[in-house]
C-alpha positions in Angstrom: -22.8 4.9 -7.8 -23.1 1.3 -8.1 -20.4 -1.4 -9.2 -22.2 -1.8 -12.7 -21.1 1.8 -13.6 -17.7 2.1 -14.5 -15.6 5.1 -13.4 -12.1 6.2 -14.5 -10.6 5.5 -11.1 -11.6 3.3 -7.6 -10.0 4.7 -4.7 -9.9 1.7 -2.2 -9.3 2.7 1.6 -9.0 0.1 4.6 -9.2 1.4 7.9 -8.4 -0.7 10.9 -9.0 2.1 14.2 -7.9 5.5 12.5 -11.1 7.6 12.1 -9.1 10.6 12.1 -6.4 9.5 10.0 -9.4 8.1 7.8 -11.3 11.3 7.6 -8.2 13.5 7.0 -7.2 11.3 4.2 -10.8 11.7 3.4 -11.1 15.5 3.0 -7.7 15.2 1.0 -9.9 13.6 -1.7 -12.8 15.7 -1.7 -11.9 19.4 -0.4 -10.8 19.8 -4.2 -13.1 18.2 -6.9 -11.3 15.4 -8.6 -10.7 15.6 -12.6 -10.9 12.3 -12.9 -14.7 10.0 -12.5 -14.3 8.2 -9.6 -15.9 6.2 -6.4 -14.3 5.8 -2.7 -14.9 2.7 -0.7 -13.7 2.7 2.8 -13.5 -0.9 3.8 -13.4 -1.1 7.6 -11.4 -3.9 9.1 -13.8 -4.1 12.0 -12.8 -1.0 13.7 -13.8 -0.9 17.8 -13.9 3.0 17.1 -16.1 5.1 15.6 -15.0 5.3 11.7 -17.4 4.2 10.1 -20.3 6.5 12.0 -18.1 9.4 11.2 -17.6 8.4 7.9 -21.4 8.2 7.2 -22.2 11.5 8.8 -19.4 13.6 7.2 -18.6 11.7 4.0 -22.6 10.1 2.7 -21.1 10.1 -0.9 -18.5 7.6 0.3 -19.0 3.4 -0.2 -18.5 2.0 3.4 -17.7 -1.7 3.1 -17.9 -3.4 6.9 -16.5 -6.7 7.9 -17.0 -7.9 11.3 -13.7 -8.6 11.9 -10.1 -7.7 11.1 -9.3 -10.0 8.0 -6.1 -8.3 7.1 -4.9 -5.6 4.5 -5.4 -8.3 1.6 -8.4 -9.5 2.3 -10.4 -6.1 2.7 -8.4 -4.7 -0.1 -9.5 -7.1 -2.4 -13.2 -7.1 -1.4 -13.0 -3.3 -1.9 -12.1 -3.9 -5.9 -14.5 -6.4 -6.1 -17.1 -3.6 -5.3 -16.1 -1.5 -7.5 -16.1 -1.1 -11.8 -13.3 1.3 -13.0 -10.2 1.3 -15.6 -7.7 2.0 -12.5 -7.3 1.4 -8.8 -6.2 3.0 -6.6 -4.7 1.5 -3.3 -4.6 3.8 -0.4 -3.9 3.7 2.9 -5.2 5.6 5.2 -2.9 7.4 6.9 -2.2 9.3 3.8 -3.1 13.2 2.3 -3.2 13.2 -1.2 -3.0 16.6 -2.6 -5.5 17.8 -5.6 -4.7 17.0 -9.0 -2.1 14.2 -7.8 -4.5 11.2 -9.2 -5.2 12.6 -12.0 -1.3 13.0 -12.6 -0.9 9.3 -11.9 -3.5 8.1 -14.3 -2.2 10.3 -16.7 1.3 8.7 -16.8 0.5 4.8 -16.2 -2.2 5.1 -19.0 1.3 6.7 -21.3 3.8 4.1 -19.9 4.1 1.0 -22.2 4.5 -2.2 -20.9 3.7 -0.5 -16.9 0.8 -1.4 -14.4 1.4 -0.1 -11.7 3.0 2.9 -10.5 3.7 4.6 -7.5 4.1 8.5 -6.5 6.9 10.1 -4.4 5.9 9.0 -0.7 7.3 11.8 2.1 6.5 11.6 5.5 4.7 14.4 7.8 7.7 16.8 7.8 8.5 16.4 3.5 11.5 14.2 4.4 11.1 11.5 1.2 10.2 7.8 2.2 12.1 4.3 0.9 8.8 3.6 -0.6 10.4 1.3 -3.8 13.2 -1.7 -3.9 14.2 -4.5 -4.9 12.4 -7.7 -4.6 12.7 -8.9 -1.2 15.4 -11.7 -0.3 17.9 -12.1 2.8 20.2 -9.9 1.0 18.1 -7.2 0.0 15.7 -7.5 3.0 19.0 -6.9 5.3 19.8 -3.5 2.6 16.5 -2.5 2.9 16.6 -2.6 7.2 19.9 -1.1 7.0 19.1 1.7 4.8 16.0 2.4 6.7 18.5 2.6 9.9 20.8 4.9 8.1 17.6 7.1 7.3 16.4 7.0 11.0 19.6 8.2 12.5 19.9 10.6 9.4 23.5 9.7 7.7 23.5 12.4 4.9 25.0 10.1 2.4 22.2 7.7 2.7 19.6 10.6 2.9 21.2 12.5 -0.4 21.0 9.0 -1.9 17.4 8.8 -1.1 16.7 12.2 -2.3 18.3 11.6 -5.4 16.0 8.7 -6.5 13.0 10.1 -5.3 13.8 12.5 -8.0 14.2 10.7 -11.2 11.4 7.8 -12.9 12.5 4.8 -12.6 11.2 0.9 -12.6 12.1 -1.3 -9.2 11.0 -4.4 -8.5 7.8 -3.1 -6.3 6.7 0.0 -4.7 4.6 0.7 -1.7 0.9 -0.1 -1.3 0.7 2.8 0.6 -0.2 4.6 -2.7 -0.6 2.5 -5.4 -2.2 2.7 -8.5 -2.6 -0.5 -11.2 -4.6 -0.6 -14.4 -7.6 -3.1 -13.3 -7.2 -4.9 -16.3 -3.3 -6.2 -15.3 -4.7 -6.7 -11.3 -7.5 -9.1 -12.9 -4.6 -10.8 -14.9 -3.0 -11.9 -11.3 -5.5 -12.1 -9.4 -5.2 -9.2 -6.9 -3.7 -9.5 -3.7 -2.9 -13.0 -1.8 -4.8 -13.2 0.6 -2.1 -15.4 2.5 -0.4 -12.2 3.5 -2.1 -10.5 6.5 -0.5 -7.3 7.0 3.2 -6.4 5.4 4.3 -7.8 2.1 1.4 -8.2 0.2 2.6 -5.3 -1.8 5.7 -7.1 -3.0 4.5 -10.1 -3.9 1.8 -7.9 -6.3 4.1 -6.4 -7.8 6.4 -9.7 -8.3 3.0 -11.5 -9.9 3.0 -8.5 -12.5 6.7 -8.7 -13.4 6.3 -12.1 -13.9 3.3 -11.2 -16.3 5.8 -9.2 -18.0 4.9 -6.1 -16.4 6.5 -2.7 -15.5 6.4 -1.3 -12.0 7.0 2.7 -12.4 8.1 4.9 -9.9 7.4 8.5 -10.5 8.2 11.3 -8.8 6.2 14.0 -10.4 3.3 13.5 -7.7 3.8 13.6 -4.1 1.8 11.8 -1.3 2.2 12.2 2.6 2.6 8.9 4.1 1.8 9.1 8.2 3.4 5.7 8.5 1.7 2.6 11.0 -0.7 4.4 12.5 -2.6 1.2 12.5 -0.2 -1.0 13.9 1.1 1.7 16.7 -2.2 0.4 18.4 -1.0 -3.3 19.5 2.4 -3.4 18.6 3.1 -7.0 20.2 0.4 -8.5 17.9 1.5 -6.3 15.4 5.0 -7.7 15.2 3.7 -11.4 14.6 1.5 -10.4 12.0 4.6 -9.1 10.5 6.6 -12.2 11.3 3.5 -14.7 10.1 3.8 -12.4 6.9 7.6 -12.8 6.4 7.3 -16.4 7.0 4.2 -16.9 4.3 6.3 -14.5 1.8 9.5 -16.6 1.7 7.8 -19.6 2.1 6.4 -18.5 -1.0 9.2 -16.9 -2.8 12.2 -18.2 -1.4 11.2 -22.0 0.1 15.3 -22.6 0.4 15.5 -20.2 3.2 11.8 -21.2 4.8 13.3 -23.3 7.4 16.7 -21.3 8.5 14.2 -18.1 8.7 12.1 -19.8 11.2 15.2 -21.0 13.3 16.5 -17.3 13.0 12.8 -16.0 14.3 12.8 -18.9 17.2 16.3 -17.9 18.5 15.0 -14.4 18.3 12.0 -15.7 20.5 9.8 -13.9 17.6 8.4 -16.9 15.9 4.9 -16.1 15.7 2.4 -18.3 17.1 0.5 -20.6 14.6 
């Protein structure tokens, strides 16, 4: 299937040293025909393992997209779309299983939304415990809810996790929801210009969805589809390097979106020792 023919949905998958995470998410997609006309493209971050030979041997009818180096989340993500010719996209990562009929679901209530493009399913995590996959538009104040809420999560506060529960339950529109699983109408994604390509790894998603809301956009979460989210499997690989991309990310998004605290974040980060390098 080539990028002149246009499909109902483009599934977008970057893979940075998961093969098996890749190829699980993989058989997710295909083990069950999908309703929906679509194309894959795996776009391989310059993986040292072997993804993309296993990809080709087990998966032929699957678009393999190489660069020869890791250019970050954005950059392959956006090459992917280029590639492709479809109504919707999907972004996926790859350490996900999406179960059958789910995208056809999601297609089926953006394209009924008004005024939404993008939505985002209910993301749980390998045991069905629901993820903070949706917020509020990052700042000090709700960056520092966010981490504490994630905390409360981790050391499993009921309050917090009945909280979490409840919302995962009901449709409702934050300010952004994760990339992890993310679908947009391509129309609205061509509007603003994709993903900025500033962002390495880590808040590209946000800043997205904060370029559609100011297009006047909805961002819809919706529970009635369910993806399993086997979270940073990527980064668990070089976790040093992996917290300055996440630092040189920050940095770039408030520099960005919040240039009144640019300067007192980088003090904060050298104090911390964790300023990245430039």
């Amino acid at each position: 299937m080539t990028p002149t023919q246009c499909v109902d949905l483009a599934i977008v998958i970057v893979s940075y040293n998961t093969s098996r995470l890749t190829t699980n998410c993989l058989q997710s997609l295909t083990e069950v025909p999908q309703t929906v006309s679509h194309q894959i493209v795996i776009v391989d971050n310059g993986s040292s393992d072997d993804t993309v030979r296993i990809v080709r041997a087990q998966y032929p009818q699957v678009k393999i997209i190489e660069l020869k180096r890791n250019l970050g989340f954005a950059v392959a993500t956006n090459r992917g779309i280029a590639s492709t010719n479809s109504k919707f996209v999907l972004m996926l990562n790859s350490d996900t299983i999406v179960p059958s009929g789910s995208l056809a679901t999601l297609i089926e209530i953006l394209a009924h939304t008004p005024g939404a493009a993008v939505v985002g399913p209910r993301l749980v995590d390998a045991t069905g415990r629901p993820e903070l996959s949706f917020g509020n538009m990052l700042s000090p104040l709700n960056e520092c809810r966010q981490k504490l809420l994630g905390i409360a999560l981790t050391l499993g506060i009921e309050p917090i996790k009945e909280w979490l529960r409840y919302r995962t339950t009901i449709a409702h529109y934050p300010d952004w929801v994760s990339g992890a699983c993310l679908l947009v109408k391509r129309s609205c994604g061509l509007e603003v210009g994709w993903l900025d390509e500033r962002f390495f790894l880590y808040g590209e998603d946000v800043d997205f969805c904060a370029s559609l809301r100011a297009a006047g956009y909805r961002i819809l979460f919706s529970p009635e589809t369910q993806v399993t989210h086997l979270r940073g499997q990527s980064g668990n690989t070089i976790p040093n390097r992996t917290n300055h991309i996440y630092r040189q990310s920050q940095l770039s998004f408030y520099k960005k979106h919040h240039p009144q605290f640019f300067t007192a974040l980088r003090c904060y980060l050298t104090l911390r020792g964790q300023l990245p390098p430039n």
